[in-house]
C-alpha positions as CSV (number, residue, x, y, z in Angstrom):
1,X,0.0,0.0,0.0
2,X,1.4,3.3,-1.0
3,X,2.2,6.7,1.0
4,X,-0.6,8.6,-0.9
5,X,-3.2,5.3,-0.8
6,X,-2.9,5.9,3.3
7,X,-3.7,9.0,3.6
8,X,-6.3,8.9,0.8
9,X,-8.0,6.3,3.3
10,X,-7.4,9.0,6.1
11,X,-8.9,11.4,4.4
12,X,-12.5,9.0,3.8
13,X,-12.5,8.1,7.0
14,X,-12.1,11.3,8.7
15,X,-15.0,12.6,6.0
16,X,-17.4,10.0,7.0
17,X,-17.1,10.8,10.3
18,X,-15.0,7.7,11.7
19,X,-13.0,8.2,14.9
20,X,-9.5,7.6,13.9
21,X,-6.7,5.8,16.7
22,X,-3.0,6.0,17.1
23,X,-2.3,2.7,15.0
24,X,-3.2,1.7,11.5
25,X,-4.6,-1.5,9.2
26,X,-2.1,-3.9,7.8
27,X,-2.7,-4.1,4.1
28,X,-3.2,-7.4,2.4
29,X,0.1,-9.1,2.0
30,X,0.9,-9.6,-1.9
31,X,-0.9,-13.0,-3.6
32,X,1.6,-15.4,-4.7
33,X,0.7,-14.6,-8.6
34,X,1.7,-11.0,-8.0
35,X,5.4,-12.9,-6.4
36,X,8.3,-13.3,-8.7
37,X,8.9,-17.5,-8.1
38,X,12.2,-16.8,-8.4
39,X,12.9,-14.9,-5.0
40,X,10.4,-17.3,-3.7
41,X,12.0,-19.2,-0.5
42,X,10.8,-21.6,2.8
43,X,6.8,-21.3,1.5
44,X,7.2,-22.6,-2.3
45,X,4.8,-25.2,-0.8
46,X,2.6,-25.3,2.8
47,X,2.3,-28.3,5.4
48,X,-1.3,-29.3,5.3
49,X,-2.6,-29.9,9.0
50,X,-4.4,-32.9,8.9
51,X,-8.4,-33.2,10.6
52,X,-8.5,-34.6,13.8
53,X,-12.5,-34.0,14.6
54,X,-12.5,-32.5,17.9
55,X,-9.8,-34.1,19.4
56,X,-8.3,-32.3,22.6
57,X,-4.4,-33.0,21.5
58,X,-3.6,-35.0,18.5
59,X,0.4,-36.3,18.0
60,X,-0.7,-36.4,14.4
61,X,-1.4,-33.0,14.4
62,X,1.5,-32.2,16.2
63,X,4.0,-33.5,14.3
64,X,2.2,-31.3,11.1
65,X,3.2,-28.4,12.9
66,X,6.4,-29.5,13.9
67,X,9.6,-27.7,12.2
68,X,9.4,-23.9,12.7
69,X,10.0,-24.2,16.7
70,X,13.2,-26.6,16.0
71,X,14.8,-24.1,12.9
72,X,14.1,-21.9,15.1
73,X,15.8,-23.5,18.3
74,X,19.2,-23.7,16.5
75,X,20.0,-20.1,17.6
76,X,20.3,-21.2,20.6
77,X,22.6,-23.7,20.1
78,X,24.8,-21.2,17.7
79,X,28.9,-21.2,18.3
80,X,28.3,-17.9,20.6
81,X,25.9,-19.6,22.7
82,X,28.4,-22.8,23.0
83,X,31.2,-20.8,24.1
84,X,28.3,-18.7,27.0
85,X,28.2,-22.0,28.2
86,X,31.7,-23.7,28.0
87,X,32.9,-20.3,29.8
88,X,30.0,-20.3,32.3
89,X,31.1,-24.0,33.5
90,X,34.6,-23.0,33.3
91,X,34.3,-19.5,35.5
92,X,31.5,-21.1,37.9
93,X,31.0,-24.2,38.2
94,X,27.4,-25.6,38.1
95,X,26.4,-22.1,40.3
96,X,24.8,-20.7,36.8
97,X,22.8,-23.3,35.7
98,X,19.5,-21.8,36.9
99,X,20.7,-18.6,34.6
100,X,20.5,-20.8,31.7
101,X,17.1,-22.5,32.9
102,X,15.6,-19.0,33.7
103,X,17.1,-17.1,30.0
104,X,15.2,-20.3,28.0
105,X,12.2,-19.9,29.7
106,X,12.0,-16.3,29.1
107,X,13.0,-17.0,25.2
108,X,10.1,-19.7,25.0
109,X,7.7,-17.0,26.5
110,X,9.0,-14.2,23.5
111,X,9.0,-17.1,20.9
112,X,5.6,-17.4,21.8
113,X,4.5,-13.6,21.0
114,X,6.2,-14.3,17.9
115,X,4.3,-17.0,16.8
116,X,1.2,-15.3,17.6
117,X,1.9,-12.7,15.3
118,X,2.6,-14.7,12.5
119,X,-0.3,-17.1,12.7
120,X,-2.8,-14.7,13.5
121,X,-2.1,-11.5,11.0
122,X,-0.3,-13.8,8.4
123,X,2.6,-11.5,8.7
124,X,5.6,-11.9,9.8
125,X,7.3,-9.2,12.4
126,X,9.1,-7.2,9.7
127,X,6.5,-6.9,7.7
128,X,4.3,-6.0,10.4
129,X,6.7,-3.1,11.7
130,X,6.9,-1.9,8.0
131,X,3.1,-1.4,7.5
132,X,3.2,0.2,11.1
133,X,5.9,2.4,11.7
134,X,7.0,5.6,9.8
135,X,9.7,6.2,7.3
136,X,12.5,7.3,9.2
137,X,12.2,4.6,12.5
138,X,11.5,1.8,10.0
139,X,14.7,2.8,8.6
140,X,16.4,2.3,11.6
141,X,14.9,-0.7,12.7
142,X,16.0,-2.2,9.6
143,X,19.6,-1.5,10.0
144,X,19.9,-2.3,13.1
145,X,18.4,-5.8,12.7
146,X,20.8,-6.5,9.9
147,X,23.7,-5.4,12.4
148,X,22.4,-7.6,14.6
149,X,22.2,-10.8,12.1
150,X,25.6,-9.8,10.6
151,X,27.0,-10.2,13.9
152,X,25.6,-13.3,14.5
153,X,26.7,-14.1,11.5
154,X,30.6,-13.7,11.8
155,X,30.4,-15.5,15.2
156,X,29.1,-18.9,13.0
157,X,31.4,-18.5,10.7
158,X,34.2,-18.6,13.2
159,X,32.4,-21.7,14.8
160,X,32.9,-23.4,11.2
161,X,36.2,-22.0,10.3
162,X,37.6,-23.3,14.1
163,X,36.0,-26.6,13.7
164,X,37.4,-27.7,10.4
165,X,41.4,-26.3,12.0
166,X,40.6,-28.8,14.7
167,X,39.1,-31.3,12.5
168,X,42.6,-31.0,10.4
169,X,45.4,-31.1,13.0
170,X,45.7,-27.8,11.9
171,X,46.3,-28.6,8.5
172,X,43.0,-26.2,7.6
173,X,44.2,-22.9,8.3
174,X,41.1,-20.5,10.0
175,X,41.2,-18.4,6.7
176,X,40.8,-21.0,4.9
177,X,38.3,-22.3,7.2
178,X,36.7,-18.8,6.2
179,X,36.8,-18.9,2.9
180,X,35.0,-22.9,2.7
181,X,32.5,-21.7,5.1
182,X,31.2,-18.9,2.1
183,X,31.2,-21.8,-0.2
184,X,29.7,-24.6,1.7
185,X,26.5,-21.9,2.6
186,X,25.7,-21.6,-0.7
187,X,25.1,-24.9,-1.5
188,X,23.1,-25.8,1.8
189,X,21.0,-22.7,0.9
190,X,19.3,-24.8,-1.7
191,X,18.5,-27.6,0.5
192,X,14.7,-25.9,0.7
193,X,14.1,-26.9,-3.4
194,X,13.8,-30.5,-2.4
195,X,10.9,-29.9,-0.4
196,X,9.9,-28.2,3.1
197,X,10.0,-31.1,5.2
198,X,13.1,-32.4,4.0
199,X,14.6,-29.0,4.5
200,X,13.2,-29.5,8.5
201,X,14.5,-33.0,8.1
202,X,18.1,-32.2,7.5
203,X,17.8,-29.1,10.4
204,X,16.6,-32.2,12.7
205,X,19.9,-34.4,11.9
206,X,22.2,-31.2,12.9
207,X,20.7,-30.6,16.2
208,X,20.5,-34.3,16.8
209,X,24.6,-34.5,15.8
210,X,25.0,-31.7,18.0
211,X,23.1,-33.8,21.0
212,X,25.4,-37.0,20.1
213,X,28.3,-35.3,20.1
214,X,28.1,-32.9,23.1
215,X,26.2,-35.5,24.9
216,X,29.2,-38.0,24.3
217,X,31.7,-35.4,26.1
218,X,29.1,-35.5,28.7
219,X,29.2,-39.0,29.4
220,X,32.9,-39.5,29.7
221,X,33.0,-36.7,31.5
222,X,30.3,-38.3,34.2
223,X,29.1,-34.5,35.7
224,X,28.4,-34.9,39.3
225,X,24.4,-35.3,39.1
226,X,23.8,-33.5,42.3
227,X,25.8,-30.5,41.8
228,X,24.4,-30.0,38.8
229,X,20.9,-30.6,39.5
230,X,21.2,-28.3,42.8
231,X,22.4,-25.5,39.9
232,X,20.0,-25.9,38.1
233,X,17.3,-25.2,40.7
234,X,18.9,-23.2,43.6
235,X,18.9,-19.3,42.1
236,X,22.0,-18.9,44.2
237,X,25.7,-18.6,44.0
238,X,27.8,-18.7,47.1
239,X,31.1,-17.3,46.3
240,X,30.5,-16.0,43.2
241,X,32.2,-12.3,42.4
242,X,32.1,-9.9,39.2
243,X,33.4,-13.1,36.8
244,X,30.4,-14.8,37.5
245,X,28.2,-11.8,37.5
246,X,29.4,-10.9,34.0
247,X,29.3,-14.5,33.1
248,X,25.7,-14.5,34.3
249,X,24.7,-11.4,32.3
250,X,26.6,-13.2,29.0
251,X,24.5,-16.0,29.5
252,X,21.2,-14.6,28.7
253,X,22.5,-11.9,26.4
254,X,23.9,-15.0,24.2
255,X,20.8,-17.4,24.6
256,X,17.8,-14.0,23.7
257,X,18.9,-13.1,20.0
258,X,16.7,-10.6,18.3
259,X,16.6,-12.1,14.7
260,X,15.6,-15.2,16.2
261,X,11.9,-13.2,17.1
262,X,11.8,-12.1,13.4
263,X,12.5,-15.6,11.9
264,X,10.2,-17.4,14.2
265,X,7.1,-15.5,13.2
266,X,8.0,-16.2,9.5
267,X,8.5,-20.0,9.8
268,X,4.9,-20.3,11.2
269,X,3.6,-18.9,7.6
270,X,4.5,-22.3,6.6
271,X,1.7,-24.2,7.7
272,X,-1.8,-24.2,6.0
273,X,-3.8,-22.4,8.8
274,X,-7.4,-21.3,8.2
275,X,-7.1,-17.8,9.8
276,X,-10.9,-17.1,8.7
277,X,-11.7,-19.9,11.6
278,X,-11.1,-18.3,15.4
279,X,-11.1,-22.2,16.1
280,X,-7.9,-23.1,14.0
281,X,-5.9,-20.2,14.3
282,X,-6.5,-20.7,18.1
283,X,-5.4,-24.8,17.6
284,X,-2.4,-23.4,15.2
285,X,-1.0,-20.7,18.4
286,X,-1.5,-24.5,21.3
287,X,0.3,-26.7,18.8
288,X,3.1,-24.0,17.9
289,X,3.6,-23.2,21.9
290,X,3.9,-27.3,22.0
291,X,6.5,-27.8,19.8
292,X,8.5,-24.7,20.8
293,X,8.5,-25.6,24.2
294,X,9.7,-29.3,23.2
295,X,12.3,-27.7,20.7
296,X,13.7,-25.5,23.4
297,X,13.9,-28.2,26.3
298,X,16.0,-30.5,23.4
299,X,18.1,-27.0,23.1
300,X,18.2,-26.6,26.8
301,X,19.8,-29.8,27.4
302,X,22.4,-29.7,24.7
303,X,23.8,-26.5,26.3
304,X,23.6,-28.6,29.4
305,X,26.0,-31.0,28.5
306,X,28.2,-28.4,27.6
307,X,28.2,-26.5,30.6
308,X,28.0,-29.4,32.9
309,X,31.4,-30.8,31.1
310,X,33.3,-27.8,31.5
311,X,31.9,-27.3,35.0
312,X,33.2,-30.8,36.2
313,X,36.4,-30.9,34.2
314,X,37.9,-27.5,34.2
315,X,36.2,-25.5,37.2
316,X,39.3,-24.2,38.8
317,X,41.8,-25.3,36.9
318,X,44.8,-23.5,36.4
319,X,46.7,-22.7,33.2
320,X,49.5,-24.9,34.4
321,X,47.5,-27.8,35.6
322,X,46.5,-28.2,31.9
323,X,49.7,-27.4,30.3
324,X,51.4,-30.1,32.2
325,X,48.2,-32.7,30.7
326,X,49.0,-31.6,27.3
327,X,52.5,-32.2,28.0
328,X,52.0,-35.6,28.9
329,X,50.0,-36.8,26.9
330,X,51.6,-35.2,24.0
331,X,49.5,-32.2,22.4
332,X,50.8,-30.0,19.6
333,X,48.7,-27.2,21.1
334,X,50.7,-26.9,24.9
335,X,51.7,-23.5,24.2
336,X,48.4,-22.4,24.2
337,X,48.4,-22.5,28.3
338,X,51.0,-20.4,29.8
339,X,53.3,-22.0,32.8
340,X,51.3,-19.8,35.2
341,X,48.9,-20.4,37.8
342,X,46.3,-17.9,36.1
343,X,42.7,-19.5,36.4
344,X,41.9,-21.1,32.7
345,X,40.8,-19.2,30.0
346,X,38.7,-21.1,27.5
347,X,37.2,-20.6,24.6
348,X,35.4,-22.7,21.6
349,X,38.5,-23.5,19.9
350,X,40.7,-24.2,23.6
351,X,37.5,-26.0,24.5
352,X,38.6,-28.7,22.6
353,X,41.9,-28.5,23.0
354,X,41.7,-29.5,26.8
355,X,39.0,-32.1,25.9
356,X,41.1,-33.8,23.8
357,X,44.3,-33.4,26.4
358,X,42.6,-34.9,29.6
359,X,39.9,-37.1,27.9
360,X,41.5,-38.4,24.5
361,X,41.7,-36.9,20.4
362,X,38.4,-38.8,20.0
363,X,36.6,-36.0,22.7
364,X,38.3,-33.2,20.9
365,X,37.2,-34.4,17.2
366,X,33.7,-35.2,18.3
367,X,33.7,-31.4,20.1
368,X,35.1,-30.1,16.6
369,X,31.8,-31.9,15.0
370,X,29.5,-30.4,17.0
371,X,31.2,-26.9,16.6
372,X,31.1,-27.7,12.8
373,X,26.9,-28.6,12.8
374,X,26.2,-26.1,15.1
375,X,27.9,-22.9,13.0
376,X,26.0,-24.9,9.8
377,X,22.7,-25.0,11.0
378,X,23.0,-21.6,12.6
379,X,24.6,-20.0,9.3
380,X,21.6,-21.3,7.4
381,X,18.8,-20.0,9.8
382,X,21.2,-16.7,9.9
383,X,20.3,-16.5,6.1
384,X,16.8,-17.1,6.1
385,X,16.7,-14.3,8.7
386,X,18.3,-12.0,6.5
387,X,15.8,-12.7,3.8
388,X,12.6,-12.3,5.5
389,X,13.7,-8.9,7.3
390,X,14.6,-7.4,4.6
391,X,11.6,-8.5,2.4
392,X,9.9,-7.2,5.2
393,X,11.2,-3.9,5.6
394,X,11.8,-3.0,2.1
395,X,9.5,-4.8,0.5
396,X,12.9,-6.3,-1.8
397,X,12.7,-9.7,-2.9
398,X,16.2,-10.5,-4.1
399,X,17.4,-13.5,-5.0
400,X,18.5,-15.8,-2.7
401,X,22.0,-15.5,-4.3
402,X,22.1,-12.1,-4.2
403,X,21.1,-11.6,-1.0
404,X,23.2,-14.3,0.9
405,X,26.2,-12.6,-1.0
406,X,26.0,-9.0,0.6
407,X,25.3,-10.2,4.4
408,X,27.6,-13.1,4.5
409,X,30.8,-10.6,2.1
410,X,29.3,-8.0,5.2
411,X,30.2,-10.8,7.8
412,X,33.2,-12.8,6.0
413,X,35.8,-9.6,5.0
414,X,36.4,-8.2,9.1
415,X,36.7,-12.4,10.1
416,X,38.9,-12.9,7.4
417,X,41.6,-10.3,7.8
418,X,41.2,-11.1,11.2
419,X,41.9,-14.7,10.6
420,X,44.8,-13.8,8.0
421,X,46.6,-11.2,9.9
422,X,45.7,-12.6,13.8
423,X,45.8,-15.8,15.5
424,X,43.0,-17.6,17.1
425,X,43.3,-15.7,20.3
426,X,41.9,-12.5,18.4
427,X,39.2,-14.9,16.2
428,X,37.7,-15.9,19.1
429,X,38.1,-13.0,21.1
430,X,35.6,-11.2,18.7
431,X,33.4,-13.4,20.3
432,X,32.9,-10.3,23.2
433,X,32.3,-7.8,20.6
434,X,30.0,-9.5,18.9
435,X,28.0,-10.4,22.1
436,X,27.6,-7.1,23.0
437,X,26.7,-6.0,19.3
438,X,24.0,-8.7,20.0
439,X,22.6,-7.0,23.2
440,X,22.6,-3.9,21.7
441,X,20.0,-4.9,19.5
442,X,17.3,-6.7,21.7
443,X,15.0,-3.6,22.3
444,X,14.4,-3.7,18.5
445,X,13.2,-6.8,18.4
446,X,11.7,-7.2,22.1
447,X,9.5,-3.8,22.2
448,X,8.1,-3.9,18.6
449,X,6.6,-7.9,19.2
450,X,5.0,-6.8,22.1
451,X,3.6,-3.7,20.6
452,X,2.1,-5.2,18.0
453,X,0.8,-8.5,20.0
454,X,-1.2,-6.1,22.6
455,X,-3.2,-4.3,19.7
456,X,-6.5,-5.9,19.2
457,X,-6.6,-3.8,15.8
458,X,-3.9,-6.2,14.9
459,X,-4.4,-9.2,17.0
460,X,-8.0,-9.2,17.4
461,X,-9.5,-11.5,19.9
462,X,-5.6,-12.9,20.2
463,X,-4.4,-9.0,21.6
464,X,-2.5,-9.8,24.7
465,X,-4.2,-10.1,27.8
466,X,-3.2,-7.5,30.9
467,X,-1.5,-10.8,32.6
468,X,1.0,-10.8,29.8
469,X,1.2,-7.3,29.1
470,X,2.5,-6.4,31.9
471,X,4.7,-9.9,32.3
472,X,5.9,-9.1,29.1
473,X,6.8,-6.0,29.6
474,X,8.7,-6.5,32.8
475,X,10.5,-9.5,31.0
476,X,11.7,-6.9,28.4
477,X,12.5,-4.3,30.2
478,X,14.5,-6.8,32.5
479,X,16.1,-8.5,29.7
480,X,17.3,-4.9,28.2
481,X,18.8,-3.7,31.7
482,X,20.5,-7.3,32.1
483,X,22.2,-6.5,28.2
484,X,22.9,-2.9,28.8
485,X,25.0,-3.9,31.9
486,X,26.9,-6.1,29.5
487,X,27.1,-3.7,27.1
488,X,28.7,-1.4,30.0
489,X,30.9,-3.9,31.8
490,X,32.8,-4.2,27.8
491,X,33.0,-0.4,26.9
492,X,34.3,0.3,30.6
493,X,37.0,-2.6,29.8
494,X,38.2,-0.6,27.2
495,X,40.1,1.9,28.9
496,X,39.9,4.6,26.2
497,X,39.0,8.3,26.7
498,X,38.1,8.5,22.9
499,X,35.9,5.2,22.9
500,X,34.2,6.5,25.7
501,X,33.5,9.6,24.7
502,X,32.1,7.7,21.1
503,X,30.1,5.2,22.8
504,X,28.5,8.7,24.8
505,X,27.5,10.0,21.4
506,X,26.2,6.4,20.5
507,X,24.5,6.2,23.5
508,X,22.6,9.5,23.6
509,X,21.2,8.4,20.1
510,X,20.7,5.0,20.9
511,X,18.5,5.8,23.6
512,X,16.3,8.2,22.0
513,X,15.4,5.3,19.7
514,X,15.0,3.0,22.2
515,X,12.5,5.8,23.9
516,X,10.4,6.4,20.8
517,X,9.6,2.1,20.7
518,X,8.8,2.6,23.9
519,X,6.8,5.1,24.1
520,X,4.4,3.6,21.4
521,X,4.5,0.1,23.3
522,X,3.2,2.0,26.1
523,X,0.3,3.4,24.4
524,X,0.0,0.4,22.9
525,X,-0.2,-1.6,26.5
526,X,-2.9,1.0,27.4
527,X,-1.5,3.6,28.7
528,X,-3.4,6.1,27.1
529,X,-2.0,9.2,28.9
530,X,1.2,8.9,27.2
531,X,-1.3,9.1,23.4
532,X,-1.9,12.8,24.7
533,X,-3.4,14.9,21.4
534,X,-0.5,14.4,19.0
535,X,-1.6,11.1,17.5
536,X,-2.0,12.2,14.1
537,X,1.5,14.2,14.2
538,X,3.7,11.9,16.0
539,X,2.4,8.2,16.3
540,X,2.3,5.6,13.7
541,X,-0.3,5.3,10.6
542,X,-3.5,5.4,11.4
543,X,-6.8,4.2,10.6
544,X,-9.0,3.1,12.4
545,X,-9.4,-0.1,14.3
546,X,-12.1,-1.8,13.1
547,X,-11.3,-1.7,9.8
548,X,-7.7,-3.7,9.8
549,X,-8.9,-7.5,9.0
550,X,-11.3,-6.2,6.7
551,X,-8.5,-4.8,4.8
552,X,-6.6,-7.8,4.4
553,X,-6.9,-10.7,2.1
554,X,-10.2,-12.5,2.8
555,X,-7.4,-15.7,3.7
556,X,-6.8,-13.3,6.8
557,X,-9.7,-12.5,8.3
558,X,-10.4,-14.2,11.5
559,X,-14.5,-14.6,12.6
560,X,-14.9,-13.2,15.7
């Protein structure tokens, strides 16, 4: 719908005497004749969901809508995510365990707005926030998702790039890890023409190598059961200092990621849902928490096993304890731990370098497969992010070639003069940066989801109710303080006058964006005193309420 077709519509309504609100309709989404085949990707085809009568729960049914919650599960199992947890067990034991627990739950609870939105409106989030939001903030919005995806981005393709040096004794040099990491993406990205389910299929084998192979380090590892079970329930943690603070923070600023919430309410779209029936849409939002909730335990347990190895194994140890294992048993990579009593340092690519010292080359190849699956899948889903925000926010359907060439050449040059001129200290070091990149972006992703899933102009009958509302909000707003103290432990860490005084300037604008989302989320969450006379000036598009499923495709409409 065009600039001059909205306020034409204004201008009717207003002359027929139709009260007009802060927020506007959602125009129909294009019809698949009006889209070029060609730029056509995940929803060349639709699951059909099968007719169970009036069956309360149906495994059947279930399993048609199962897919979207597991593609989108593998972002929390991406190489930043492993190396949160592999640090976490390191730097305090079992103690943050109930971090982990808590930062899942909460991420199951956003992935569920998300889903809403996408079954309900038929939209994803990006196209949603483009139909809703004004030039200049959609704008913004935009670039700072793609920041936020091109982050995450560079941090699987140094998962990949570390994995295969491992993999090859070294033989595989990280740029060159790089530069087979740009190849091997384009040739997965066509997985999706053999078919949608086979596309989920092959998204099912990574996470389940990932479970084999991180769950194998588990076992010879044996965790002691109690400690970690005592972790995992007991929000405490006796002894713990800044480290584990910071560690704590890392942890749910590495498991929230804020392209996940866009992706997730596109992959519903690819189920067959009769929005014009209250009764399926409402079966299509139970079945989608189900398998979320399933998808995210299986997640939640993989980065268990990693925590819970590094926890038993390496709490405490010191830089020399595992330089004199290496030594004895013979590892080309000794030099790595300095003949100090420093507490170790460890990181996705020393991870399995002390595996494979204390517990055998078999732990640290096995390690260095899940690495390898886990940087895959997550580049993959990356890409499909990437796609759908930007067809979203622009309205651009580029070929999938195309597109996966800018975002991944965007991600790829920084990690590969890194990886040319730098060792892998400095590789995975960017690991922090990107991490806090990461956090800078959750408000962007977090405030406009639960904007648009408390407006019953979009939502309908499926608007949140005031028990989520106001959860949600304080989930958000709690999740953003948690990152912004991340965000200020690294740039105090820096010890530079001049970065300071830049990340001031940053900040000052930052905010002001931050506010603005805000301060239409709270209007939005009802309260109206904040919507005080300037709603035709200042706030989104407008038209009025009743009038938004009527002015979508008949496919959208939703009886009431």
């Amino acid at each position: 719908m065009t600039a001059e077709r909205d306020e034409d519509f204004l201008e009717d309504q207003q002359e027929n005497g139709v009260e007009t609100n802060h927020y506007s309709s959602i125009p129909p989404s294009p019809s698949p004749e009006d889209q070029d085949e060609a730029f056509s990707t995940y929803f060349e085809q639709k699951v059909h969901i099968p007719d169970t009568g009036n069956q309360i729960f149906s495994f059947r049914k279930l399993w048609a809508f199962t897919g979207p919650g597991f593609l989108m599960s593998i972002a929390y199992l991406d190489p930043g995510n492993i190396e949160s947890d592999l640090q976490s067990g390191a730097k305090a034991g079992f103690k943050l365990l109930w971090v982990l627990l808590g930062a899942t739950i909460i991420g199951l609870l956003l992935q569920r707005l998300a889903a809403r939105l996408g079954v309900v409106t038929g939209m994803h989030l990006a196209e949603v926030c483009n139909r809703q939001y004004p030039t200049v903030p959609r704008i913004i919005l935009w670039l700072m998702v793609e920041l936020a995806i091109i982050g995450s981005d560079m941090q699987e393709v140094i998962g990949c790039a570390i994995a295969f040096n491992l993999l090859s004794v070294g033989r595989i040099p990280l740029w060159a890890g790089v530069l087979i990491t740009i190849t091997d993406t384009f040739v997965f990205l066509f997985l999706d023409k053999y078919g949608l389910r086979k596309l989920e299929a092959f998204f099912g084998l990574l996470i389940t190598i990932m479970a084999i192979s991180f769950g194998y380090e588990y076992v010879i590892v044996k965790p002691d059961q109690g400690e970690l079970l005592k972790g995992m329930f007991l929000p405490y943690c006796a002894g713990c200092g800044p480290v584990q603070l910071e560690q704590a923070v890392g942890i749910v600023g590495a498991v929230i990621m804020p392209h996940n919430i866009y992706l997730h309410s596109a992959l519903v779209k690819s189920r067959d849902v009769d929005r014009k029936n209250k009764k399926d849409v409402k079966e299509a939002n139970k079945y989608f928490f189900i398998e979320s909730a399933v998808a995210l335990f299986v997640s939640f347990l993989i980065n268990v096993f990693v925590v819970a190895v590094f926890a038993e194994a390496f709490f405490n140890k010191t830089n020399m304890d595992v330089n004199a294992m290496c030594n004895a048993t013979g590892s080309p990579h000794t030099d790595l731990f300095p003949m100090n009593n420093d507490t170790l340092e460890v990181d996705i690519y020393k991870g399995g370098v002390v595996l494979g010292c204390f517990f055998g080359p078999a732990a640290l190849y096995i390690w260095a497969v899940g690495i390898l699956a886990a940087g895959q899948s997550s580049t993959m889903t990356g890409t499909y992010s990437g796609q759908f925000v930007m067809e979203g926010f622009l309205n651009l359907r580029w070929s999938r070639f195309a597109r996966v060439l800018l975002t991944r050449s965007i991600a790829i040059i920084p990690t590969l003069l890194v990886a040319i001129f730098q060792d892998v200290q400095h590789l995975t070091g960017m690991n922090d940066f990107l991490n806090v990149l990461q956090s800078l972006q959750l408000p962007f992703a977090l405030i406009p989801i639960l904007t648009f899933t408390s407006l019953t102009s979009i939502m309908n009958d499926f608007a949140n109710g005031l028990v989520w509302k106001i959860s949600g909000g304080i989930l958000i707003l709690m999740v953003c303080v948690i990152n912004m103290y991340f965000v200020i432990v690294y740039v105090t860490a820096l010890n530079s006058v001049l970065l300071y005084v830049l990340a001031a300037l940053i900040s000052v604008g930052y905010l002001c964006f931050v506010a603005y989302l805000a301060w239409h989320c709270l209007v939005a969450l009802g309260v109206s005193c904040l919507d005080c006379g300037s709603r035709l000036q200042r706030g989104l598009r407008r038209h009025t309420d009743v009038y938004l499923l009527n002015d979508m495709d008949c496919d959208m409409q939703v009886d009431r």
